[in-house]
C-alpha positions as CSV (number, residue, x, y, z in Angstrom):
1,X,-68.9,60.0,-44.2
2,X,-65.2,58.5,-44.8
3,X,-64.6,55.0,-43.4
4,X,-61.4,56.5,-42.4
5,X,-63.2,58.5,-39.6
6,X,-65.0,55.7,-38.1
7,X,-61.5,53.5,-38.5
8,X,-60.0,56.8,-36.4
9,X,-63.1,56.8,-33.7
10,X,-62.3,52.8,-33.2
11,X,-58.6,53.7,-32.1
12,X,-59.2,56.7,-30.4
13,X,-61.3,54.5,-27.8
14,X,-58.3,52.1,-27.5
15,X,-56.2,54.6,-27.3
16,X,-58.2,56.8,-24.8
17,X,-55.9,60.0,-26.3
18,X,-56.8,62.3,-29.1
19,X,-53.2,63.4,-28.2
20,X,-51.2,59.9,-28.4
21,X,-53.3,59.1,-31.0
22,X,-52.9,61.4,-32.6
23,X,-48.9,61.3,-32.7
24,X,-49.7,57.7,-34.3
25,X,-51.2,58.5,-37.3
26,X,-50.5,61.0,-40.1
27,X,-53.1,63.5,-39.2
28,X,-52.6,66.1,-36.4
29,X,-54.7,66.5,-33.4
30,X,-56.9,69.2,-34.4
31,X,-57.8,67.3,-37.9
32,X,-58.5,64.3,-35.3
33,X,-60.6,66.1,-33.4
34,X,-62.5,67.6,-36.3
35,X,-63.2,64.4,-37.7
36,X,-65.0,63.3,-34.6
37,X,-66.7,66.2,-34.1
38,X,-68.2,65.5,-38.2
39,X,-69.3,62.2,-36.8
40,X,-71.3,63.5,-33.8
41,X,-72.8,66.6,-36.4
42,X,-73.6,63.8,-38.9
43,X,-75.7,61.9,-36.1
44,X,-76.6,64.3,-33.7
45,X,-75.3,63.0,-30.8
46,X,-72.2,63.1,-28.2
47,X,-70.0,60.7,-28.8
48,X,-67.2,61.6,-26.1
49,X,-67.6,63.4,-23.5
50,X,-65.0,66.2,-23.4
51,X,-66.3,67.5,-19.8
52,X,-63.9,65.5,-18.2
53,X,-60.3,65.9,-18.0
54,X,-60.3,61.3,-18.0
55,X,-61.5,60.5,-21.6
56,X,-65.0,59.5,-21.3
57,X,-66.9,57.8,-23.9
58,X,-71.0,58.0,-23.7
59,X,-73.8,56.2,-24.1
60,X,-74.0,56.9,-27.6
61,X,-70.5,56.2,-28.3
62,X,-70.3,52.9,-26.8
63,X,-73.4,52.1,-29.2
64,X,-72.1,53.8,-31.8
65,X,-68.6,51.9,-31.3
66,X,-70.2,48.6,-32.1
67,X,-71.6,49.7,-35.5
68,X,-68.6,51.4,-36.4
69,X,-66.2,48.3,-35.8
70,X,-68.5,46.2,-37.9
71,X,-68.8,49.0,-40.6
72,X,-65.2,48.9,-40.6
73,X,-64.9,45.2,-40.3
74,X,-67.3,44.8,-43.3
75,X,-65.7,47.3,-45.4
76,X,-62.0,45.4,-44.6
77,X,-63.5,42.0,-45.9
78,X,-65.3,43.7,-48.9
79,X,-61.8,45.0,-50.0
80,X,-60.5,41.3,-49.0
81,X,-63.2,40.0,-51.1
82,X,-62.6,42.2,-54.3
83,X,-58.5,42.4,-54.4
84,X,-58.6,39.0,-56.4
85,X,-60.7,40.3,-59.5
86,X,-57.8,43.4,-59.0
87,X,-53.9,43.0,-60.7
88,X,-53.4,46.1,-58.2
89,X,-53.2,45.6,-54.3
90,X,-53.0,48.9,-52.1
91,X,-52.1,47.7,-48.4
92,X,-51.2,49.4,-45.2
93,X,-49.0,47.5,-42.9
94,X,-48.5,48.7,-39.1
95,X,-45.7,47.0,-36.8
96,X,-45.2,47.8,-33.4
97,X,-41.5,46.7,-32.1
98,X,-39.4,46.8,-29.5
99,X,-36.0,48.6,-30.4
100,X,-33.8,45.8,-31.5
101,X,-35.9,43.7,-33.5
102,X,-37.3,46.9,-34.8
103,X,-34.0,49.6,-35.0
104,X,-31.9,46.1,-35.8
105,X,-33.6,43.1,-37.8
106,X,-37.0,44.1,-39.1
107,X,-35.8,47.1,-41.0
108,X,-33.5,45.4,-43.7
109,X,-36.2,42.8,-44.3
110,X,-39.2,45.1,-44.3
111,X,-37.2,46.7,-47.6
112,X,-36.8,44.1,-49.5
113,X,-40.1,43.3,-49.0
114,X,-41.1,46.9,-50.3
115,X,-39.3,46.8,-52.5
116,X,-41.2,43.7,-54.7
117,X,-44.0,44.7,-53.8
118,X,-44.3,48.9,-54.0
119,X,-48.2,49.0,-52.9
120,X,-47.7,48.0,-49.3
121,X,-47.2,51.1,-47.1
122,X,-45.2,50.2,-43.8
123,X,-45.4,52.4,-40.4
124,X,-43.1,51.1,-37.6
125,X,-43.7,52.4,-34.3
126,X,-40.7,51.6,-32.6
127,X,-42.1,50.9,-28.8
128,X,-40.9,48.6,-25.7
129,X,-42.1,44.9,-26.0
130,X,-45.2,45.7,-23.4
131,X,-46.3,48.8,-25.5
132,X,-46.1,46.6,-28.8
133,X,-48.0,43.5,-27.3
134,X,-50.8,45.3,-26.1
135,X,-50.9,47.5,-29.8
136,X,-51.4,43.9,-31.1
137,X,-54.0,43.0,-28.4
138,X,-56.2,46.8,-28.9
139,X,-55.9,45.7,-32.8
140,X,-53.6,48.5,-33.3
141,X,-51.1,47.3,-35.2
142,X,-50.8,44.0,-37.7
143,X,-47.5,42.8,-36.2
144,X,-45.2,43.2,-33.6
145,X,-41.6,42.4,-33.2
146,X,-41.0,42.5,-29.6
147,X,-38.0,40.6,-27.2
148,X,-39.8,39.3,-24.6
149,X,-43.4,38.3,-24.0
150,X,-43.5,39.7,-20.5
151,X,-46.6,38.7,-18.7
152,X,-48.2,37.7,-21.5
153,X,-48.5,34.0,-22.7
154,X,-46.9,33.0,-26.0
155,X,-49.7,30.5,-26.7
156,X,-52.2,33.7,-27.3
157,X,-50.0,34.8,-30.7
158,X,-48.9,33.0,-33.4
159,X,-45.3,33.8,-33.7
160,X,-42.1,33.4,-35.5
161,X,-38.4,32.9,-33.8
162,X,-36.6,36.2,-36.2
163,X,-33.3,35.8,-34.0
164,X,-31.7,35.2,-30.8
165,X,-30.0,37.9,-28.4
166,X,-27.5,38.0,-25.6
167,X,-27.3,40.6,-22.8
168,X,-23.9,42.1,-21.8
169,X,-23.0,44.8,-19.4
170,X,-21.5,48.3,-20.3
171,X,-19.5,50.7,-19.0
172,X,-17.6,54.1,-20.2
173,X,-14.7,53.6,-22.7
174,X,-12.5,55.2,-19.6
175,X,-14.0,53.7,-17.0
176,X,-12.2,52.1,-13.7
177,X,-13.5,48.8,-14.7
178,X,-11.1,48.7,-17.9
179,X,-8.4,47.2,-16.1
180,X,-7.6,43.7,-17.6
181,X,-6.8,43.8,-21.8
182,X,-10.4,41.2,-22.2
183,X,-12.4,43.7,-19.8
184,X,-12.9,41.0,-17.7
185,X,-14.1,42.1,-14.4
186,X,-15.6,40.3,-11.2
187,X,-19.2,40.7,-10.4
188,X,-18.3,41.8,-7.2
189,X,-16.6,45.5,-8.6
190,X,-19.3,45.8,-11.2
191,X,-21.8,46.3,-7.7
192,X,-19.8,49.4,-6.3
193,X,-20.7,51.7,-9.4
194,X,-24.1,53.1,-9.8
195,X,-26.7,51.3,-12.8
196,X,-28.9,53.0,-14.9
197,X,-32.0,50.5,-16.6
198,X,-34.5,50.5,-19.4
199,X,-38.3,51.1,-18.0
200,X,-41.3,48.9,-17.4
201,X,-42.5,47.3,-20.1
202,X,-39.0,46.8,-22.1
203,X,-38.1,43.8,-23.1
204,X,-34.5,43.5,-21.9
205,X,-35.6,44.8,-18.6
206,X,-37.9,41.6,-18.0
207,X,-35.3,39.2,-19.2
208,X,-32.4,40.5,-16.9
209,X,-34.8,40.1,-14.1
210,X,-35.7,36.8,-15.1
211,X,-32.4,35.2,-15.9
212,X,-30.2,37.3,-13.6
213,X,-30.9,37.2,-10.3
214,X,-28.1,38.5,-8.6
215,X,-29.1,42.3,-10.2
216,X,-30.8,43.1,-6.9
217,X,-27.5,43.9,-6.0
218,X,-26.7,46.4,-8.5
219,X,-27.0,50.1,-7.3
220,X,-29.7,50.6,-9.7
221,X,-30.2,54.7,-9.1
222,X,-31.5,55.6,-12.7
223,X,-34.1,54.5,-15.2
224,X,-34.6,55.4,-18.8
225,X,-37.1,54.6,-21.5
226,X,-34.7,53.8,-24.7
227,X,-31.2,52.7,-25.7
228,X,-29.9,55.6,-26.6
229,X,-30.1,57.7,-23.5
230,X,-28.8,55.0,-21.4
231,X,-25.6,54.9,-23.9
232,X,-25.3,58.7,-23.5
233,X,-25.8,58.5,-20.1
234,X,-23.3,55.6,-19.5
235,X,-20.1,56.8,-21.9
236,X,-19.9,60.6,-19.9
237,X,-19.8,58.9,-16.2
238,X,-19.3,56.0,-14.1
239,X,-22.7,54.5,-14.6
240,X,-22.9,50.8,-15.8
241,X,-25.7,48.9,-17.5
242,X,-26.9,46.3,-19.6
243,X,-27.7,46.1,-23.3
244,X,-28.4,44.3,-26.1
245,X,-24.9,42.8,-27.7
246,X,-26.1,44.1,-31.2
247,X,-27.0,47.5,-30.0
248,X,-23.9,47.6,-27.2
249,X,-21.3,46.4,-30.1
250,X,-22.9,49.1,-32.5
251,X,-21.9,51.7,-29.8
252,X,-18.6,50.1,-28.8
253,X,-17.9,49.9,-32.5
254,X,-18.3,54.0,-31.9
255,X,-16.1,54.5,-29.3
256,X,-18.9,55.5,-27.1
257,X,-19.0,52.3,-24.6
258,X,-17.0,49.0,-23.7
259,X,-18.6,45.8,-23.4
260,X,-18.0,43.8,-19.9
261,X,-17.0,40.4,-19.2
262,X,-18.4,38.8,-16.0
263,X,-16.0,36.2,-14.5
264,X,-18.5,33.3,-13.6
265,X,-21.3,34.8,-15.7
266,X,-20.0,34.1,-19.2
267,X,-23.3,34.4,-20.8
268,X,-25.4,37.1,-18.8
269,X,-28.9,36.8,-20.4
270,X,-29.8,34.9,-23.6
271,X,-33.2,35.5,-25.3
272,X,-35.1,35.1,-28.5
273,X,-36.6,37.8,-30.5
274,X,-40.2,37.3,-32.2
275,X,-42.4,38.4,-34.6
276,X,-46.1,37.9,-33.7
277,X,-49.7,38.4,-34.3
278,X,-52.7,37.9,-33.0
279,X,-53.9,33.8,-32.6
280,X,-55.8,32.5,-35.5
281,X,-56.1,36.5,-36.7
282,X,-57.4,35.9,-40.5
283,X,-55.1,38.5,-43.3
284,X,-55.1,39.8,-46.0
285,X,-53.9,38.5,-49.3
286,X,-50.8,40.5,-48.8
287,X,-50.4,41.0,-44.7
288,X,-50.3,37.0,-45.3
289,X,-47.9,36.8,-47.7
290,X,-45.4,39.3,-45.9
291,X,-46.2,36.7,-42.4
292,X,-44.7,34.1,-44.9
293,X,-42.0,36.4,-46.2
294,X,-40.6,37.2,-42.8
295,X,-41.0,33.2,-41.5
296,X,-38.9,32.3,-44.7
297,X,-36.2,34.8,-43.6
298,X,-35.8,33.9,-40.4
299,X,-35.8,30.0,-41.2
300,X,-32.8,30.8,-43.3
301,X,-31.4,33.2,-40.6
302,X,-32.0,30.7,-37.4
């Protein structure tokens, strides 16, 4: 038996999808599957119950899910245990992030890091903030870089300040807005034109609501579930919408948007961006070291 298979079991009942987990890891579905399926031959039992179109876990499995975390728990602190008696450290890395601390400032850094230290393997899932605080909370993923903590409290994670972000409105590069050389426009106009969002669970959606008020009074008639699409969607029509300042002067930088001036909203939204994990959550030699690296980096940035 492979620890990896019990590891895999764990997450597949967090996840509650062979299919979305399997589009996580670096196996497909059917090797997924299989590898359950080995499990429930090695014991002779059912472990989920693939009856049912809702993902079902049995009896069995719910028993068999408590040894199985422990197995893997055990075999996580053995390695723990044994990496000092070893020159050579072989370490897997997951973090979960929102787009811009994840498309933006986590890359570069993540790098360098790998780049000292070659036996770290990193997989970013680049996810909205919700999405990336709950792959934190189901043990998912070591980190997360996310820019807002939604409904969550920031006293359950230990966390790090990587950078601070502003919120500014966009609009096509031939849009009626662009009438004054600043594109400086009154709140007021910016209402009359239809507004396209990020989804639930992002971020800069929860910290527009919070800090801006007055955008019940956009037109909002669209909603999209990354940057990217809502840049497309804005730079072909008369749509408006908001955006992070680094990714919106990125695109403006493209030609493909213009970035908006508010009279009497000079600053639209302002928000940090953090790094966190888990409260308290004991690492590894090296997931500890990299939680140092990145707090040095961002002292020295902030």
């Amino acid at each position: 038996m492979y620890i990896e298979y019990l590891r895999n079991f764990v997450k597949l009942v967090n996840y509650k999808s062979f299919s979305e987990l399997a589009r996580d890891l670096p196996i497909s579905q059917s090797t997924l599957s299989h590898q359950i399926s080995q499990l429930e031959k090695d014991f002779g039992v059912v472990l989920i119950n693939r009856s049912t179109k809702k993902f079902e876990i049995t009896e069995a499995g719910i028993i068999f899910l408590d040894h199985a975390q422990k197995i893997v728990d055990l075999f996580d602190a053995c390695v723990k245990a044994l990496s000092k008696f070893s020159d050579i450290n072989y370490e897997d890395i997951v973090i979960s992030a929102s787009t811009t601390p994840g498309s933006y400032i986590l890359p570069g850094e993540i790098a360098e890091y790998r780049d000292k230290n070659p036996n770290i393997k990193f997989k970013i899932k680049i996810n909205n903030s919700r999405e990336s605080i709950e792959n934190i909370v189901k043990n998912l993923a070591d980190f997360a870089g996310i820019g807002s903590f939604l409904n969550y409290r920031k006293e359950e994670f230990d966390y790090i300040k990587i950078g601070e972000d502003q919120l500014k409105f966009i609009c096509s590069p031939i849009h009626k807005l662009l009438k004054d050389a600043d594109n400086l426009v009154n709140f007021t106009e910016l209402v009359k034109f239809p507004f396209v969002w990020r989804e639930k669970g992002s971020g800069m959606r929860s910290a527009f609501k919070e800090q801006f008020p007055d955008y019940k009074k956009l037109k909002i008639k669209l909603e999209m579930d990354d940057n990217d699409s809502i840049i497309s969607a804005v730079s072909d029509s008369n749509y408006i919408s908001i955006m992070s300042e680094i990714i919106a002067n990125k695109a403006e930088k493209a030609g493909l948007v213009r970035t908006l001036e508010i009279n009497d909203h000079p600053i639209v939204v302002r928000r940090d961006l953090h790094f966190i994990k888990p409260k308290g959550k004991e690492l590894s030699k090296l997931k500890e070291d990299f939680w140092e690296y990145i707090k040095k980096k961002a002292k020295n940035r902030v």
